[in-house]
N, C-alpha and C positions, 0 to 999 in steps of 0.2 A: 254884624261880624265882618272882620277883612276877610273880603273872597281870596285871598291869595292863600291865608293861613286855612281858609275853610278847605279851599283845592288842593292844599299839601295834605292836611288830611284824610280828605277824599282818596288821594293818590297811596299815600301809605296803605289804609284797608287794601286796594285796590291789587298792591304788591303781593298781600296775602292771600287772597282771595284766585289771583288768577296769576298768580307769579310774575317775578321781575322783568322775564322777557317782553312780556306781553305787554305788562306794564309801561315798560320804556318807549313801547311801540305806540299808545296810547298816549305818553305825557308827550312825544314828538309830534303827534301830529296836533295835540292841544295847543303845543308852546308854539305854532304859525298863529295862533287867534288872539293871544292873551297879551294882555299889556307890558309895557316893558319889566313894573315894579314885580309883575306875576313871574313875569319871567327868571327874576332874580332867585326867587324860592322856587324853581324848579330846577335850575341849572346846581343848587345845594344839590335839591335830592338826586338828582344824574351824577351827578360826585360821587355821593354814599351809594350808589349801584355801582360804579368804577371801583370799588373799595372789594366787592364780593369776586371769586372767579367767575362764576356763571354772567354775573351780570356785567363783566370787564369783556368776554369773550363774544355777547350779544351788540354792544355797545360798536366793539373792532368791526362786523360782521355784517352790521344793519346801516353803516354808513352815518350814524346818527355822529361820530367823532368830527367827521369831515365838516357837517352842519355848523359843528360848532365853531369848530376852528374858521368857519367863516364868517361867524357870527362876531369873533374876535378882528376880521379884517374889517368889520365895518364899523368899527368901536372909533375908528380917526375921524369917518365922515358922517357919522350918526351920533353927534351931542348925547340925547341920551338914549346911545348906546353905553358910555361911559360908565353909566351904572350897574353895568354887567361886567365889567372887565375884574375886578377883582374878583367872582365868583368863576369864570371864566378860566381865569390865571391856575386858581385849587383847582378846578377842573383837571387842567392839564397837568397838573400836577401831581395827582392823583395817580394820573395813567402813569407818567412817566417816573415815580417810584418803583412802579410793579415790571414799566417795561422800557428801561431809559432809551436805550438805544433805538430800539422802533419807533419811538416817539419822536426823538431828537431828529431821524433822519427820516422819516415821513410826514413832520410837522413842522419846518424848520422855524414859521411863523412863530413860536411858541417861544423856542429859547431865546429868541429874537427881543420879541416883544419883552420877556423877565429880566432882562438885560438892561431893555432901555427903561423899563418904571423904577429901577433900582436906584436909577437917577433922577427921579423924575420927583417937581417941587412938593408933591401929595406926600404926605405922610404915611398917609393908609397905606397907600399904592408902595411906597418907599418900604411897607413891609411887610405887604404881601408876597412881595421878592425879596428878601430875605428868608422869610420863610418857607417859601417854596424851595429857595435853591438847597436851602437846609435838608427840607424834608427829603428829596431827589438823592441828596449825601448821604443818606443813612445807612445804604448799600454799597458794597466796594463797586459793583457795576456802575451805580449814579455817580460816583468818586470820578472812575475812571469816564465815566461819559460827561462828563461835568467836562474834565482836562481837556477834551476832543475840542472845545469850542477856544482853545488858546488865549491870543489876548483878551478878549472879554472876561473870561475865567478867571485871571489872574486882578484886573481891574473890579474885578466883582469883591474880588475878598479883601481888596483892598478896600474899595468902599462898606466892607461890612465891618471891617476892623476900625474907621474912622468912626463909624455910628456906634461901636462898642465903646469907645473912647469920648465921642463930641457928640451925642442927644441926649432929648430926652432919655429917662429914667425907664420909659416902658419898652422905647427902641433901643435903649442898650441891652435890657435884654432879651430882647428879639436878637439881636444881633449876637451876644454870646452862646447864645442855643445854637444859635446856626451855626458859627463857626465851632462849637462841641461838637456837632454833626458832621463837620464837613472834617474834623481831625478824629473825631474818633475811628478804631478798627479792630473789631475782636482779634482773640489771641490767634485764636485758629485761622483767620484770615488775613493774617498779615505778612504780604509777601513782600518782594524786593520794591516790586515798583511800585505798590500803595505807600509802603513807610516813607518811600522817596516823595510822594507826591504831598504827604500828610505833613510834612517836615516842611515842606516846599510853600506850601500853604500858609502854614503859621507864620513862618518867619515874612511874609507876604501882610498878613495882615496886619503888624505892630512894626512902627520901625526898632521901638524897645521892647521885645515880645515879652520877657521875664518883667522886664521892671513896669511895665503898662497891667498884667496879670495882677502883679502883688499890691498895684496901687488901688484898681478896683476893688479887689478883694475885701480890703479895707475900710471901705466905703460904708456907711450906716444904714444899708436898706438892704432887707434879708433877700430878697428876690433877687438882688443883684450879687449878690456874695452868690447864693447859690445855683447863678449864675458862672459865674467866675468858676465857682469851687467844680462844672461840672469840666468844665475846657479844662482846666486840672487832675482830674480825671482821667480823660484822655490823652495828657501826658503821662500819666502815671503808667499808662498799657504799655507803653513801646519805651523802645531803647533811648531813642534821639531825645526823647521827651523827659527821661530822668536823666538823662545828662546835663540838659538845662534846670531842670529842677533842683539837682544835687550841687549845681555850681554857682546857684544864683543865692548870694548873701544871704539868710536870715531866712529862707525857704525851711530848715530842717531845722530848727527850731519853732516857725510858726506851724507847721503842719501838726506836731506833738504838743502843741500849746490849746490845750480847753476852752481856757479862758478867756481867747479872742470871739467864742461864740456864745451867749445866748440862748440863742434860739432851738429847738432839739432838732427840726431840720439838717442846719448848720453844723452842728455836731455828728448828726449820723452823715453828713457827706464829707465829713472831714475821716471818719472812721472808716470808710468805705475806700477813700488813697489809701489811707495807709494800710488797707487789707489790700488792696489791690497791689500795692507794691510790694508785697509780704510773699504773694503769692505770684508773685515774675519769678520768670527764670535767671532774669538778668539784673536788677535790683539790687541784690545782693554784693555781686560785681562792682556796679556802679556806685552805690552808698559807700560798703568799706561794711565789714563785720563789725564794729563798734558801734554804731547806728543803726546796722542791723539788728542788733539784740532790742535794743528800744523801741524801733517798731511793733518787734513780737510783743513785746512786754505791753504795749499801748496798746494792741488788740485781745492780750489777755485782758488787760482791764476794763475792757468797754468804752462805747462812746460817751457814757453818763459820772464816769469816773472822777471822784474830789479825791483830793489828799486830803487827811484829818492830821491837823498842828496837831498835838500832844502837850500839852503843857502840865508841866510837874508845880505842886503847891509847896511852900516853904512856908517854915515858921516865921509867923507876924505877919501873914497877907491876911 
């Protein structure tokens, strides 16, 4: 059996048994004897304890962050160290979803480093920062602690709207996730200077932001439509966002059009804009009451809804 998967094992019962403080206390002093490959499946399972409070607050407390974050500085002079750094990256990752700003300004190594792999020839690595930076976004704090880092931030989403646009098919949508994350903003937390920064953003990452949206959209592969369909989405929450939506060509008519999807995914995230902007305060505004009603009338009828032709029979068919 690989001892590495036998000792993630081992570790889990161990979590049970004597809980995760103690646990962590144990996999630390393990991860000084174990080989680099062992190391990779433990620096997982330190993630998924960064993930709980108890185990995010042991983690702050025991010095065991510091380790790591050093562990990352030797990833340039230790070849295979290399092999740890994308485990490493979610790591910190992790932490700095729950606590962006303490992370960002006690680790500076961190945004540093997600900065430069975002560029860097690795594919992997090219999206594992995407997706970190993603995940960090999903909060208005990560939002607004993101913007702290200036021109990087802004180069960043620039190069993530290039990958939405110019890769592969699995990195574009890595990439549209992220930037849904990094624009999306509940209703309730949407103040002056997120919408400003969320607006800020997009038109950052497309030089055509409407017409680059509706060309993927289009595209024949579901995972990427509902991709698309979700960064759509998050325009649909805010004001700025159906401005563009409501002024771009042939958008309000494909949004109420069934039959550009297939797939029932497709279809329920297409029903889910036009609930979403059903249910804006400002929508209504923005569309024009004649559209208005159409939307309601397309959420009366569900995402699954046909029209039935009717055809009358005459004499001699």
């Amino acid at each position: 059996m690989n001892p590495s998967i036998g000792t993630f094992t081992f570790i889990q019962t161990l979590m049970i048994v004597i809980g995760s403080a103690l646990c962590v206390h144990v996999l630390c002093v393990y991860m000084c004897f174990v080989c680099t490959c062992a190391l990779c499946v433990h620096v997982d399972l330190l993630t998924s304890l960064a993930m709980s409070s108890h185990g995010l607050a042991y983690l702050n407390t025991s010095g065991v962050v510091t380790k790591i974050e050093k562990m990352m500085d030797e990833v340039e002079s230790d070849p295979l160290m290399q092999f740890l750094l994308p485990g490493l990256v979610k790591f910190f990752g992790c932490l700095a979803k729950q606590q962006p700003n303490e992370v960002f300004e006690d680790h500076p190594h961190f945004p540093s480093k997600v900065f430069h792999i975002l560029n860097d020839p690795d594919p992997v690595l090219k999206g594992i920062a995407v997706e970190t930076i993603g995940f960090i976004a999903t909060t208005c704090e990560g939002k607004l602690t993101l913007n702290k880092q200036g021109d990087y931030m802004r180069q960043a989403v620039e190069t993530i709207g290039q990958l939405a646009m110019n890769s592969a098919t699995e990195y574009k949508i890595k990439a549209l996730i992220s930037l849904s994350n990094l624009i999306s903003v509940k209703t309730e937390s949407q103040t002056e200077d997120v919408l400003s920064l969320t607006k800020e953003w997009f038109n950052c990452a497309f030089q055509k932001p409407m017409e680059s949206l509706m060309s993927i959209v289009r595209q024949p592969f579901t995972e990427l439509r509902l991709g698309t369909l979700s960064l759509i989405m998050a325009l649909s929450n805010q004001q700025w966002g159906q401005k563009l939506l409501s002024a771009h060509p042939g958008f309000n008519e494909y949004i109420l059009d069934r039959s550009t999807e297939s797939e029932k995914d497709c279809k329920v995230a297409k029903f889910d804009i036009v609930q979403t902007l059903t249910e804006s305060q400002t929508a209504r505004h923005v569309f024009g009451e004649p559209y208005w009603i159409k939307l309601k009338l397309y959420i009366r009828e569900g995402p699954f809804y046909v029209q039935v032709q009717s055809e009358v029979a005459t004499e001699g068919d």
